[in-house]
MOPAC internal coordinates of N, CA, C and O (Angstrom, degrees):
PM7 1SCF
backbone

  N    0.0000 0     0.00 0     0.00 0    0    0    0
  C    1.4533 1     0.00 0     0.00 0    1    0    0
  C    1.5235 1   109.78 1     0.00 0    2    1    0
  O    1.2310 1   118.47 1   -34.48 1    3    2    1
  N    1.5088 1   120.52 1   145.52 1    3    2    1
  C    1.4700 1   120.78 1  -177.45 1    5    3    2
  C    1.8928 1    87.48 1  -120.22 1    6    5    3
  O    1.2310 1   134.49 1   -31.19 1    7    6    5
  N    1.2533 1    89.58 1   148.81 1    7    6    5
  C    1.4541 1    98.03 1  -174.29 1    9    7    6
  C    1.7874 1    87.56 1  -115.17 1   10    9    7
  O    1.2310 1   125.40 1   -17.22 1   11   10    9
  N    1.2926 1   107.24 1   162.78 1   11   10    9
  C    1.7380 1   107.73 1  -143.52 1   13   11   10
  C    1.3647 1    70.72 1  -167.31 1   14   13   11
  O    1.2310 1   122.75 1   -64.43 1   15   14   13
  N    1.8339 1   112.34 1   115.57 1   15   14   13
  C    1.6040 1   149.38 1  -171.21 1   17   15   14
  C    1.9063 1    80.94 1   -87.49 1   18   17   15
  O    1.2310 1   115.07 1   -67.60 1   19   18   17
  N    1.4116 1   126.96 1   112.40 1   19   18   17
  C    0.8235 1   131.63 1   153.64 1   21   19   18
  C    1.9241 1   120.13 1   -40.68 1   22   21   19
  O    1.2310 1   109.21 1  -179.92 1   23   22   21
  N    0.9469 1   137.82 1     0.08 1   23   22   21
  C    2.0197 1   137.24 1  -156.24 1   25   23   22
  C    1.3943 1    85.61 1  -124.65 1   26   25   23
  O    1.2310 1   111.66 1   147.22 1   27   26   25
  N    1.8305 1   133.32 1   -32.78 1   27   26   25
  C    1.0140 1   117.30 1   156.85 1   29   27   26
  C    2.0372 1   128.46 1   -55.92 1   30   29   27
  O    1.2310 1   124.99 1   153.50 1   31   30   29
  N    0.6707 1   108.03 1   -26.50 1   31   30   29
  C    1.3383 1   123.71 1   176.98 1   33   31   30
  C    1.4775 1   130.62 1   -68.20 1   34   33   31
  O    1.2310 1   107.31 1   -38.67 1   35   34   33
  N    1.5625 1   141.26 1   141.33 1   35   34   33
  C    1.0949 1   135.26 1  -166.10 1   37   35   34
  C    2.5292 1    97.59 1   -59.36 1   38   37   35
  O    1.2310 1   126.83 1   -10.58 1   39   38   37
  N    1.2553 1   104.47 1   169.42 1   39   38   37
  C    1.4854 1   103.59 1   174.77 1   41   39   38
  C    1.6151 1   103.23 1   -55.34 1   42   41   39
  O    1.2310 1   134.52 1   122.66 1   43   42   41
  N    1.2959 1    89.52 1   -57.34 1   43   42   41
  C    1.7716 1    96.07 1  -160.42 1   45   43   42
  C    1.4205 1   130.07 1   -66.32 1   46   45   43
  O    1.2310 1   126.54 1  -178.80 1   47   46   45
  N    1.5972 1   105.03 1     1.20 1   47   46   45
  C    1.4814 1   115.36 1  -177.00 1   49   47   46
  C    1.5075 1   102.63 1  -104.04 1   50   49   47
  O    1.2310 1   129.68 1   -33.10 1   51   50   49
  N    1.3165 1    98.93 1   146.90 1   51   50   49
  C    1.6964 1    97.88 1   177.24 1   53   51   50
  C    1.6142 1    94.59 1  -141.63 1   54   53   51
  O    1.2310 1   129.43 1   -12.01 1   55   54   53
  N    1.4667 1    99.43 1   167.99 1   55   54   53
  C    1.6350 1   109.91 1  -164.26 1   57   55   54
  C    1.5532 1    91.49 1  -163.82 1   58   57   55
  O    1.2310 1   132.26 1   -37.22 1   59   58   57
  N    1.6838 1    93.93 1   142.78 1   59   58   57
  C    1.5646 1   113.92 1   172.07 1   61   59   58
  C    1.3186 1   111.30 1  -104.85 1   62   61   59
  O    1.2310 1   112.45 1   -54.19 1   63   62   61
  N    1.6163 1   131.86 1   125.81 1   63   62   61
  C    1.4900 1   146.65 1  -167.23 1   65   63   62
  C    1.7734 1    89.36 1   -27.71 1   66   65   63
  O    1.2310 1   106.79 1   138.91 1   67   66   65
  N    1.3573 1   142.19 1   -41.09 1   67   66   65
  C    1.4154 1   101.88 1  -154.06 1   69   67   66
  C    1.5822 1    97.38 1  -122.58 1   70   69   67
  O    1.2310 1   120.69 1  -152.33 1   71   70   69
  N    1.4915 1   116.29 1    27.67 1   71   70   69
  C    1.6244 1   118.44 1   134.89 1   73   71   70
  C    1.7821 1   129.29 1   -35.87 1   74   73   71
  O    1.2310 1   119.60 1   -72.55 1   75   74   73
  N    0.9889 1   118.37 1   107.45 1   75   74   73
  C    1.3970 1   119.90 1   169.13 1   77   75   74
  C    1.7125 1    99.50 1   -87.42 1   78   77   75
  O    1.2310 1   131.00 1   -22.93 1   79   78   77
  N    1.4609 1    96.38 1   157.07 1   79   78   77
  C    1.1542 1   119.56 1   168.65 1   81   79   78
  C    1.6768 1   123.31 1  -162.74 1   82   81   79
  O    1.2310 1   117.37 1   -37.00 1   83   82   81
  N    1.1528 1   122.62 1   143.00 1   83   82   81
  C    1.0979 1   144.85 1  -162.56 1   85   83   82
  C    1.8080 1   101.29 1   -74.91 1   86   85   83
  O    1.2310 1   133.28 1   -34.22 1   87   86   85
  N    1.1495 1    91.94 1   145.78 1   87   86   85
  C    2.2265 1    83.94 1   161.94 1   89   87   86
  C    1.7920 1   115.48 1   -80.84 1   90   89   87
  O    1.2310 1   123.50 1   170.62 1   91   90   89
  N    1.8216 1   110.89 1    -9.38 1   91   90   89
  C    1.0324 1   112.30 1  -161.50 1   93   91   90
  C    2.2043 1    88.92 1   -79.39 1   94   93   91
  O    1.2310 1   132.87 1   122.60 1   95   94   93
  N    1.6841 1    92.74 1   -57.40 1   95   94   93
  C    1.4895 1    99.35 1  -168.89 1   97   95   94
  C    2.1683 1   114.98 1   -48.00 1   98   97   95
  O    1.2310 1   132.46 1   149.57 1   99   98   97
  N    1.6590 1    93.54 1   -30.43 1   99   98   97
  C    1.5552 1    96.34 1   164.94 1  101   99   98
  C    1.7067 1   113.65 1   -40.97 1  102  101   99
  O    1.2310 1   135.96 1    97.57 1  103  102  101
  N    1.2384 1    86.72 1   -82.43 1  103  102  101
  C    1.9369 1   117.12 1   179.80 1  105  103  102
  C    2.1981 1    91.41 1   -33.30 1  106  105  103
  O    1.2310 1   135.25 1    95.43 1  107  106  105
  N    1.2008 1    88.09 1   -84.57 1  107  106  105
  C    1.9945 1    87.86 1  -179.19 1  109  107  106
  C    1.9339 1   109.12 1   -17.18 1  110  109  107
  O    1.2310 1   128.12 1   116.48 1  111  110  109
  N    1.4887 1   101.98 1   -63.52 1  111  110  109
  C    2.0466 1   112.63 1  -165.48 1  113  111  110
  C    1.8021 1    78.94 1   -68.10 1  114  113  111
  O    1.2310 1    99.94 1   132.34 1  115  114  113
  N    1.1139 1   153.87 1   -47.66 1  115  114  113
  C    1.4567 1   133.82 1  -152.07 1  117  115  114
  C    1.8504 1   108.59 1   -93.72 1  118  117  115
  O    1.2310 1   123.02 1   143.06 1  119  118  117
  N    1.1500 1   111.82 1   -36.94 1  119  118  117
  C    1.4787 1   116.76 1   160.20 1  121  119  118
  C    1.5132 1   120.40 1   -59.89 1  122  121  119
  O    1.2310 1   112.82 1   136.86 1  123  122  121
  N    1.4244 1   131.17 1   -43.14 1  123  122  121
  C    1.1867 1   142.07 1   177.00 1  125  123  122
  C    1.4787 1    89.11 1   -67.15 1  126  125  123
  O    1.2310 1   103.07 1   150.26 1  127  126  125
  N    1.6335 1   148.69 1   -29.74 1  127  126  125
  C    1.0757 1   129.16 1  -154.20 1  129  127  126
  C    1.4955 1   114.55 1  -103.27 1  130  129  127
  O    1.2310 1   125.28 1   173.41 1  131  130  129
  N    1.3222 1   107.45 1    -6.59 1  131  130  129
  C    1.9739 1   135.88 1  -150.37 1  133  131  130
  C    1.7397 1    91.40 1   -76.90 1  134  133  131
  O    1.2310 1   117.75 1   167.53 1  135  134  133
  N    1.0922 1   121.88 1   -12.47 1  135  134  133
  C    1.6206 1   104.83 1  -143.57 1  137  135  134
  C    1.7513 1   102.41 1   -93.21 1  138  137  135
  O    1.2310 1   132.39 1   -34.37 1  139  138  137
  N    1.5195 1    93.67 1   145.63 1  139  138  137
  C    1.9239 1    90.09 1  -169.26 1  141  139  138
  C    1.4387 1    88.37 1  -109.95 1  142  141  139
  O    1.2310 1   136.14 1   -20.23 1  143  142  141
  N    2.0208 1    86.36 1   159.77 1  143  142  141
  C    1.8267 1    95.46 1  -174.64 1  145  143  142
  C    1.3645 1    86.56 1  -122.97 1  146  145  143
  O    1.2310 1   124.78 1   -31.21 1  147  146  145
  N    1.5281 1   108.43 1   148.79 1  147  146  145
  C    1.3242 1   109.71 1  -178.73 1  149  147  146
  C    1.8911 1    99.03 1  -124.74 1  150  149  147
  O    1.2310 1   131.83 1   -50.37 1  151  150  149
  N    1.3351 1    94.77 1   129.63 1  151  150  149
  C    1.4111 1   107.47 1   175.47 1  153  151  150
  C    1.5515 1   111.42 1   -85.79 1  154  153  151
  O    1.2310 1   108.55 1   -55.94 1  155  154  153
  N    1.2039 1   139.01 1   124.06 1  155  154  153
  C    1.4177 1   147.96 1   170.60 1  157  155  154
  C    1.2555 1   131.45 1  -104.90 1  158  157  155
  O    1.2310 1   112.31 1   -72.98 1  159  158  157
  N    1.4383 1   132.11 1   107.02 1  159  158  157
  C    1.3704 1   124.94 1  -159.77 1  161  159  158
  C    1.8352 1    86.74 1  -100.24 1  162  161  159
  O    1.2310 1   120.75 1   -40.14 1  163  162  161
  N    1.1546 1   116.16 1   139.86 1  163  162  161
  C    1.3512 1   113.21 1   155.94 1  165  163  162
  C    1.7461 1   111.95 1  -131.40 1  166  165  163
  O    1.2310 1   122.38 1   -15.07 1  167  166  165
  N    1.6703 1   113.05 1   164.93 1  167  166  165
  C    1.1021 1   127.95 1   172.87 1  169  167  166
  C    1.6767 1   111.59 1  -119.98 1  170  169  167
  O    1.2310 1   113.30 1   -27.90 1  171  170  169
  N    0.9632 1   130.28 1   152.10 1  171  170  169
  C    1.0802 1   137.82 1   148.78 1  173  171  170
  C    1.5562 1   142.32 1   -69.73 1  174  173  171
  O    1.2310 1    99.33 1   -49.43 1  175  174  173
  N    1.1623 1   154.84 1   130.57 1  175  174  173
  C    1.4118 1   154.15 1   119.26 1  177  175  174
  C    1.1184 1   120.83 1   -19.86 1  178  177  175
  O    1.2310 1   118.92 1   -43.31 1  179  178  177
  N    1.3172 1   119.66 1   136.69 1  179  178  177
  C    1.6961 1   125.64 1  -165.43 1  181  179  178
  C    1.8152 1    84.50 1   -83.78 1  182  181  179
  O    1.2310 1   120.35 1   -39.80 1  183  182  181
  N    1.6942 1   116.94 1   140.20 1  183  182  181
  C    1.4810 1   121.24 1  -178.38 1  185  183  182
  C    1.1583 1    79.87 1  -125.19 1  186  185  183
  O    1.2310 1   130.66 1    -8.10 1  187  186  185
  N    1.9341 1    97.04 1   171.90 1  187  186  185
  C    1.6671 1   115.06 1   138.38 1  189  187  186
  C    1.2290 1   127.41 1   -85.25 1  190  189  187
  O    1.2310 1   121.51 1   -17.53 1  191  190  189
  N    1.0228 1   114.72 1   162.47 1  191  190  189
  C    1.8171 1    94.05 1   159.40 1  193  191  190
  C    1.3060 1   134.86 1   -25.76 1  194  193  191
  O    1.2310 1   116.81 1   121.27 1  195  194  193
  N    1.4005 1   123.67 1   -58.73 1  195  194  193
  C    1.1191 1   143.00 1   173.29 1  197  195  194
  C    1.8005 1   113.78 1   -49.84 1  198  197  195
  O    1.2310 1   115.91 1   142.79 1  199  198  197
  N    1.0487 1   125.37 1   -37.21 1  199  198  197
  C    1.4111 1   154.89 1   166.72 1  201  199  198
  C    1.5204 1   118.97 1   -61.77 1  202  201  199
  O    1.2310 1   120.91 1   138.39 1  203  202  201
  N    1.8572 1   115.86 1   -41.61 1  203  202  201
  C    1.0946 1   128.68 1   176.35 1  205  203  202
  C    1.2857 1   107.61 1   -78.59 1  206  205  203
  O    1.2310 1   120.80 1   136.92 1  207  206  205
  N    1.3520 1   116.08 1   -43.08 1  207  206  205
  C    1.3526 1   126.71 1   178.15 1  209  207  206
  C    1.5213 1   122.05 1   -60.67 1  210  209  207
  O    1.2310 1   120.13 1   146.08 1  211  210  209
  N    0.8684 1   117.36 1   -33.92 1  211  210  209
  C    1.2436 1   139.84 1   157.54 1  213  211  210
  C    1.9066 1   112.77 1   -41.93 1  214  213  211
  O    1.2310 1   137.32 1    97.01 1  215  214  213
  N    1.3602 1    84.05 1   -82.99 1  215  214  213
  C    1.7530 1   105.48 1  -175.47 1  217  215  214
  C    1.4670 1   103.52 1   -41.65 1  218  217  215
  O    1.2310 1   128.68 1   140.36 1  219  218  217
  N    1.3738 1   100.88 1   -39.64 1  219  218  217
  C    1.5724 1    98.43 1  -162.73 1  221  219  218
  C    1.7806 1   112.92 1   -70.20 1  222  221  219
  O    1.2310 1   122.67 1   140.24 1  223  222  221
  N    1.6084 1   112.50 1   -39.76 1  223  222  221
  C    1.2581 1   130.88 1   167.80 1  225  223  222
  C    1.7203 1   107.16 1   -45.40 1  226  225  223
  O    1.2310 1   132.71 1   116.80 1  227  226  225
  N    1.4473 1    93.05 1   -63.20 1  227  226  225
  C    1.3630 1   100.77 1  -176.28 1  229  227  226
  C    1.9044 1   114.93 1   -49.26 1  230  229  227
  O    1.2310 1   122.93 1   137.21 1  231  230  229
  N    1.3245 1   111.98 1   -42.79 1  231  230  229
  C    1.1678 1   115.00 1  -165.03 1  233  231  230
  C    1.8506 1   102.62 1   -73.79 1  234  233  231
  O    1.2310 1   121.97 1   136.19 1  235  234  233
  N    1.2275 1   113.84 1   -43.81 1  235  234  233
  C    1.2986 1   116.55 1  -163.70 1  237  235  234
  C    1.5240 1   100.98 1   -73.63 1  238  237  235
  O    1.2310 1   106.86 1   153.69 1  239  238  237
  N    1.4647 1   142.05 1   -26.31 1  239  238  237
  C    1.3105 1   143.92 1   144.57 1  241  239  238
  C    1.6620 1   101.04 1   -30.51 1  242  241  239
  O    1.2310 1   123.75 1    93.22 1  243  242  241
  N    1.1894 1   110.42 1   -86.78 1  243  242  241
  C    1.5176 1   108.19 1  -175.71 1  245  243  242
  C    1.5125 1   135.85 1   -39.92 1  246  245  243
  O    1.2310 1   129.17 1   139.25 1  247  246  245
  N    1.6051 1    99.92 1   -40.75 1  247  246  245
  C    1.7045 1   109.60 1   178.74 1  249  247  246
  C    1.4388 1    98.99 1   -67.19 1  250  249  247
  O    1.2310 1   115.44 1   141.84 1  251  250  249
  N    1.6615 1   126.26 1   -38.16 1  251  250  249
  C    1.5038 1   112.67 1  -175.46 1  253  251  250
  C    1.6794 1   107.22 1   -94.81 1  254  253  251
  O    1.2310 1   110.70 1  -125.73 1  255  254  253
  N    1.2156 1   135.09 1    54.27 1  255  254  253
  C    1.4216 1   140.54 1   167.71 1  257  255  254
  C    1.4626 1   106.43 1  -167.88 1  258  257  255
  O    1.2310 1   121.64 1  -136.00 1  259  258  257
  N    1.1877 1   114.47 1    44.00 1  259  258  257
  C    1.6172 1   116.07 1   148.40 1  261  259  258
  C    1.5162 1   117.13 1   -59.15 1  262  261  259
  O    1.2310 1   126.37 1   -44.30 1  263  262  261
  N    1.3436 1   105.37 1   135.70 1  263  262  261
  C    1.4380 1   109.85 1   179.41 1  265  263  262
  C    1.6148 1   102.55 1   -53.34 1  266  265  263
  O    1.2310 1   118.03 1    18.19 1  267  266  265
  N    1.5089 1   121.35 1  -161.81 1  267  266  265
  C    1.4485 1   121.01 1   178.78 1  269  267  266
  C    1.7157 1    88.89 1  -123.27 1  270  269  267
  O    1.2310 1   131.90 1   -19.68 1  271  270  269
  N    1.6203 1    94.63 1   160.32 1  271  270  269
  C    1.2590 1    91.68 1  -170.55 1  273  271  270
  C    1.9328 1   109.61 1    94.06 1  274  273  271
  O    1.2310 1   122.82 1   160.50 1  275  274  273
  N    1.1169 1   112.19 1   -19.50 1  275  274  273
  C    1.5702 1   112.67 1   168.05 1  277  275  274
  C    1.9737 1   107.48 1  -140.38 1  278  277  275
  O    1.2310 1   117.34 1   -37.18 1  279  278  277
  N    1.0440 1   122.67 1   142.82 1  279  278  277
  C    1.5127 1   143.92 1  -156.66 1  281  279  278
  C    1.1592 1    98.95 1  -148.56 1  282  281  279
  O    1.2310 1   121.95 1   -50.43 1  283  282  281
  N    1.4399 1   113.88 1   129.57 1  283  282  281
  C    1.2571 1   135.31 1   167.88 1  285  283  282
  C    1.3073 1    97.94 1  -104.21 1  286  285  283
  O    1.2310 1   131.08 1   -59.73 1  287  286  285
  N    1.8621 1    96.22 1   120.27 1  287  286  285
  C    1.5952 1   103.53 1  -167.74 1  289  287  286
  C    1.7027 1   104.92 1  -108.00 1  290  289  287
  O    1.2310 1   123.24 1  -171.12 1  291  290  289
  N    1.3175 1   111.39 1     8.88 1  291  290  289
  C    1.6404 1   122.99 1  -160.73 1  293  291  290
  C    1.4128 1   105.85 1  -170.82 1  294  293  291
  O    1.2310 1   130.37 1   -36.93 1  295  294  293
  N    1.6249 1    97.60 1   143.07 1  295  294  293
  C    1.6129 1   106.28 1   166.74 1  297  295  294
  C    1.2942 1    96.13 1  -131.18 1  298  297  295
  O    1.2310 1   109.41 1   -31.97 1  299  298  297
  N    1.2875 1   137.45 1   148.03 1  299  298  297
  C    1.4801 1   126.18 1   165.42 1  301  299  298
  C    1.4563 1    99.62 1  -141.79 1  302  301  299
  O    1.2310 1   120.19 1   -27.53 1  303  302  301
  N    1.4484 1   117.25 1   152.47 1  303  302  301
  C    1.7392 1   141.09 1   179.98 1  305  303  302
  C    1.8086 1    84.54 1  -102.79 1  306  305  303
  O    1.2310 1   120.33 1   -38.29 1  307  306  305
  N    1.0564 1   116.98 1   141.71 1  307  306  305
  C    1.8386 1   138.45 1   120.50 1  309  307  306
  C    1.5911 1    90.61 1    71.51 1  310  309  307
  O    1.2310 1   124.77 1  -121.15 1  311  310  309
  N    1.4500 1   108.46 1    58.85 1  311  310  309
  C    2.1801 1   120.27 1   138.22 1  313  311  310
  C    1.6139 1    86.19 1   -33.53 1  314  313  311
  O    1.2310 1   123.45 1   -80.54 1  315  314  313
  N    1.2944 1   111.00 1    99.46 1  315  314  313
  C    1.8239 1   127.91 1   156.95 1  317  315  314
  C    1.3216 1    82.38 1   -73.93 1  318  317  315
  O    1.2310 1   123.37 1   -14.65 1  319  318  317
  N    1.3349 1   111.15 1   165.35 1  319  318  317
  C    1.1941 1   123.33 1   170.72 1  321  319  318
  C    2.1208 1   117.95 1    93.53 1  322  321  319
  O    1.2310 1   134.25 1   140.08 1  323  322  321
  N    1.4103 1    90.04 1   -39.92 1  323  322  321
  C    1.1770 1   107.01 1  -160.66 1  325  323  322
  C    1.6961 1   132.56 1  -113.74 1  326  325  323
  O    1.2310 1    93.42 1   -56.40 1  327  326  325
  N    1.1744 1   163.30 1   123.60 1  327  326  325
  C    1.1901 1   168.01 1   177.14 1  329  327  326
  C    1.3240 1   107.40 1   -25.92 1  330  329  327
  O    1.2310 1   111.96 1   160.33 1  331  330  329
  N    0.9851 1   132.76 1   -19.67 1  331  330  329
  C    1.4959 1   141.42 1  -166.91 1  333  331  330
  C    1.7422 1   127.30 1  -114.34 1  334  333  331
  O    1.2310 1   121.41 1   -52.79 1  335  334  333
  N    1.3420 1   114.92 1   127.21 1  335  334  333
  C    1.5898 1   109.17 1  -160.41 1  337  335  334
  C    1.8314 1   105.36 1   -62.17 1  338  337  335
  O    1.2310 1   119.67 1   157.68 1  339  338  337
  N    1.3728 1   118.23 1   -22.32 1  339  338  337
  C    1.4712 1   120.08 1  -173.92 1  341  339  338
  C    1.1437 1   127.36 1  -168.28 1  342  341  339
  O    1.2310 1   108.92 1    12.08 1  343  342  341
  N    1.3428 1   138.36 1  -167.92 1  343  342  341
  C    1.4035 1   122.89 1   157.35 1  345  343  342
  C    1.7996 1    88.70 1  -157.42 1  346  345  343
  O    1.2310 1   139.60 1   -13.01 1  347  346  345
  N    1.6190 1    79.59 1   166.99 1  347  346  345
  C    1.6821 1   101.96 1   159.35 1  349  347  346
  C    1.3032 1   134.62 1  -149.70 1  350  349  347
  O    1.2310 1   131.26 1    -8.88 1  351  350  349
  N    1.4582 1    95.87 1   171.12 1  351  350  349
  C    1.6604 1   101.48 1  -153.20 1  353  351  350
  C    1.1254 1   105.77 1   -89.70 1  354  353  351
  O    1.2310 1   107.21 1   -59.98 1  355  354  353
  N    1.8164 1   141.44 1   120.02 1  355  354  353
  C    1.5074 1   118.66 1  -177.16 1  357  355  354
  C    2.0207 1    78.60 1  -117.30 1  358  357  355
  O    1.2310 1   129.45 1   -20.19 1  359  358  357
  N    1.2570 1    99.39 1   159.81 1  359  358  357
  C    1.7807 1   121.44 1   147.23 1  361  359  358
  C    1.3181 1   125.72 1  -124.12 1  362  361  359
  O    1.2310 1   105.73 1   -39.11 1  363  362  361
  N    1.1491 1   144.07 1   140.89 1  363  362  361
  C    1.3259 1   152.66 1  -176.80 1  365  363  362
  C    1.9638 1   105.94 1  -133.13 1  366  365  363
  O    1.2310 1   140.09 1   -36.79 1  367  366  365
  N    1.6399 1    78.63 1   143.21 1  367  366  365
  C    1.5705 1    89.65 1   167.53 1  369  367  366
  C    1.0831 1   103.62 1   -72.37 1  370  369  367
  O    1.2310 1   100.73 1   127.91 1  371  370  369
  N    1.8147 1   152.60 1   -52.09 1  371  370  369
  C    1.2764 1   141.46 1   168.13 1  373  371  370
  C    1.8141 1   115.92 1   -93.68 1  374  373  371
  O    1.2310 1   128.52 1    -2.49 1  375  374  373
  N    1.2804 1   101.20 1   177.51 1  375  374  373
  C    1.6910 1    96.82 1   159.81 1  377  375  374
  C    1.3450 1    98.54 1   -90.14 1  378  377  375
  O    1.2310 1   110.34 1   144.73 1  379  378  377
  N    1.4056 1   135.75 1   -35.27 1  379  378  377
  C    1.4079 1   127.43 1  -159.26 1  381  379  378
  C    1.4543 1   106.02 1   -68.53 1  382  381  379
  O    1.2310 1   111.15 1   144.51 1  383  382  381
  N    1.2421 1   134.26 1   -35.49 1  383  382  381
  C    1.5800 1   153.16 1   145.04 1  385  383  382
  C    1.3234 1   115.42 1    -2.49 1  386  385  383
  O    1.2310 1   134.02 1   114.13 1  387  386  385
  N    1.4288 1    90.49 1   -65.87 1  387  386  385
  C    1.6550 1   112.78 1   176.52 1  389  387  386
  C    1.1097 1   139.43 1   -61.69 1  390  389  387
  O    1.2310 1   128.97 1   141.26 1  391  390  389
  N    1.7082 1   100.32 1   -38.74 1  391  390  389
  C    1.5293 1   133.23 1  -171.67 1  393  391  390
  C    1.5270 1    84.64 1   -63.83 1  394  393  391
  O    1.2310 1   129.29 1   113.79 1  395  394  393
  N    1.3865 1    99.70 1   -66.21 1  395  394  393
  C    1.8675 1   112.35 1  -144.18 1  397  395  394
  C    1.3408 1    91.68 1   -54.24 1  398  397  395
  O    1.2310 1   110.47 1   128.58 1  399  398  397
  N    1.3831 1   135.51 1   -51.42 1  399  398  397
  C    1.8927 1   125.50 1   179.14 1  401  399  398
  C    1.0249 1   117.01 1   -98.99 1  402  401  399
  O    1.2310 1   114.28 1  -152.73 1  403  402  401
  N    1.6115 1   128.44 1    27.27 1  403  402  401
  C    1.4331 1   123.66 1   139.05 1  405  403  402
  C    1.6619 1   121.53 1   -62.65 1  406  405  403
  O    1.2310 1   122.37 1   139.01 1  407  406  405
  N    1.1504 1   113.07 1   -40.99 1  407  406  405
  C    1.4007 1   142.64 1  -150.63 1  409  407  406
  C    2.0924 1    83.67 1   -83.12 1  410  409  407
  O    1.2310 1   132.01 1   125.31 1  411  410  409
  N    1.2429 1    94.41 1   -54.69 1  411  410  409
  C    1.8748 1    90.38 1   179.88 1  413  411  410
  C    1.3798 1   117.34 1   -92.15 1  414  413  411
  O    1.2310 1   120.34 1  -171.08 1  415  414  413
  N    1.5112 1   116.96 1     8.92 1  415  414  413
  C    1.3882 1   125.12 1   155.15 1  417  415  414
  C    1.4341 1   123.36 1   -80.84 1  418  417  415
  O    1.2310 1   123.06 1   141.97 1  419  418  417
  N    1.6143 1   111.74 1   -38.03 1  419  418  417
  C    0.9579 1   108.89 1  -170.93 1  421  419  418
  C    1.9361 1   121.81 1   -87.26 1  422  421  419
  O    1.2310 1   138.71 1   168.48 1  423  422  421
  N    1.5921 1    81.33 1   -11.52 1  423  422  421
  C    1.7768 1    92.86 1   177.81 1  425  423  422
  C    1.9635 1    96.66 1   -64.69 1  426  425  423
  O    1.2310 1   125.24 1   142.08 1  427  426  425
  N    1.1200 1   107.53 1   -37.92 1  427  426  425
  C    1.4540 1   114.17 1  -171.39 1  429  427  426
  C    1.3762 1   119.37 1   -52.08 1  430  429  427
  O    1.2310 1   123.51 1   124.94 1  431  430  429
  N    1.7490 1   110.88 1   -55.06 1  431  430  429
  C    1.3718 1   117.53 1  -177.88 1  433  431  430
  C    1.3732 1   109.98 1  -105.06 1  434  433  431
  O    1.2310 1   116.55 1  -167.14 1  435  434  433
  N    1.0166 1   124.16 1    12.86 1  435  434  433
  C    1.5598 1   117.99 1   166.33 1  437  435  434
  C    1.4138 1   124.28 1   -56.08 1  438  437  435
  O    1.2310 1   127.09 1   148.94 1  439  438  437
  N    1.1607 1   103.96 1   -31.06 1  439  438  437
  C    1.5415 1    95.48 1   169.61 1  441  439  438
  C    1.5665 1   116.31 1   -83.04 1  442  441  439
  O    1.2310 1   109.64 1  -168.30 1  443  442  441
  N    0.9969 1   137.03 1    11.70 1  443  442  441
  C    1.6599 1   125.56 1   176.68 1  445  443  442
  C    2.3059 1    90.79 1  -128.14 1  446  445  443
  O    1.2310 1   126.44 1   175.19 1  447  446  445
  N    1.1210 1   105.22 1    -4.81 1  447  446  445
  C    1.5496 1    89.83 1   172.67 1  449  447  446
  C    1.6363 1   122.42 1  -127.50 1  450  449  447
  O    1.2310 1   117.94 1   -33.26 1  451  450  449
  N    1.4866 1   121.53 1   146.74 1  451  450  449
  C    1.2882 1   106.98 1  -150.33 1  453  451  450
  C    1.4336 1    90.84 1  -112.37 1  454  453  451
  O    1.2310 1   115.84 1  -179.89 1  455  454  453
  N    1.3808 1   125.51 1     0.11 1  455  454  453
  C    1.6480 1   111.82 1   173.40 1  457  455  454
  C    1.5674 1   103.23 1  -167.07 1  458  457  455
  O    1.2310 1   112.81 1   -41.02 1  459  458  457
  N    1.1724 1   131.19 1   138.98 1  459  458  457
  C    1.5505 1   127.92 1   166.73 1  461  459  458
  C    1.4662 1    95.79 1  -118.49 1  462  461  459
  O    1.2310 1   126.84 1    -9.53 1  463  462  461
  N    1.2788 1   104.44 1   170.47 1  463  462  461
  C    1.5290 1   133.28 1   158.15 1  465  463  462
  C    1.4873 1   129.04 1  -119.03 1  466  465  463
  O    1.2310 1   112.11 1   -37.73 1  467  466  465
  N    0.9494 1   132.49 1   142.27 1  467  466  465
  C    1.5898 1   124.48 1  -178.62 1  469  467  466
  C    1.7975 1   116.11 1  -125.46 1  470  469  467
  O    1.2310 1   121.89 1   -82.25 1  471  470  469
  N    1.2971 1   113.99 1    97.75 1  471  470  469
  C    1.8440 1    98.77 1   164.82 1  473  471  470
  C    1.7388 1   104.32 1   -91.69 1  474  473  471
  O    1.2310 1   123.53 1   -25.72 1  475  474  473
  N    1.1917 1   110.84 1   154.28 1  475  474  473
  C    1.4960 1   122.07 1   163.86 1  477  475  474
  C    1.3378 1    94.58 1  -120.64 1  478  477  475
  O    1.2310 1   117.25 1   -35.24 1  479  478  477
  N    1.9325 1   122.84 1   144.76 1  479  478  477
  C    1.0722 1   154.05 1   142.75 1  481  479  478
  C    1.2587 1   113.63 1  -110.01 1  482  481  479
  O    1.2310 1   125.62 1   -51.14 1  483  482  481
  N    1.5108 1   106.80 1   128.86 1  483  482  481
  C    2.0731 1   129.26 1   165.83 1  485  483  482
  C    2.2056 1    86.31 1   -80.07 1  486  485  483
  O    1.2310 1   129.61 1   -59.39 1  487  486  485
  N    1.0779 1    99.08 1   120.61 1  487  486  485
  C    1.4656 1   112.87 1   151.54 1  489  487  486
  C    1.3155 1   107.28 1   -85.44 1  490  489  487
  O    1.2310 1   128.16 1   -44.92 1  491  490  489
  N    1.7560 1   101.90 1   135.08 1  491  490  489
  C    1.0114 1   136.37 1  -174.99 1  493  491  490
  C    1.5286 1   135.03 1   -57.42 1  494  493  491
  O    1.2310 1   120.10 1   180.00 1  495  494  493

């Protein structure tokens, strides 16, 4: 039997002294836990019709061909509160994931948006 100092351990897991555990099942609860969510505020550009129509084509191409490895876990209309028409929710198995097709996301919609914001959160 290995006795396993509970403070090593994620909060939410708990274990009784004569729990075994593997180094593999460690690695599994800390990998399952790694993944960052990135909050996105965006604004819009005043369009025409013709312009909206556009954006909108354009956008719904993109939301359904996310690489793998990133999930759009949220769409939201009208951040009350806030300068910005919405935001969304992405998660990634890495940040570097994210980074690398933020950078070729944003070449994409830059022309129909006039400002984003970005938070990243490490889940716990």
């Amino acid at each position: 039997m290995v006795k396993i100092l509970q403070p090593i351990l994620p909060p939410l897991c708990t274990l009784s002294e004569n729990y075994t555990l593997s180094r593999v099942n460690i690695e599994a609860v800390y990998v399952s836990l790694s993944a960052t969510t990135f909050l996105v505020f965006y604004r819009f550009k005043s369009m025409n019709s013709e312009e909206a129509s556009k954006a909108k084509s354009e956008w719904s191409d993109l939301r359904n061909n996310l690489p793998s490895g990133i999930e759009m876990i949220g769409e939201y209309d009208h951040a009350l509160g806030t300068e910005y028409n919405g935001f969304l929710l992405f998660e990634s198995e890495s940040s570097d994931a994210f980074l690398d097709w933020w950078s070729r996301f944003k070449d994409k919609v830059r022309w129909y948006t006039q400002q984003t914001h970005t938070i990243a959160a490490r889940r716990r």
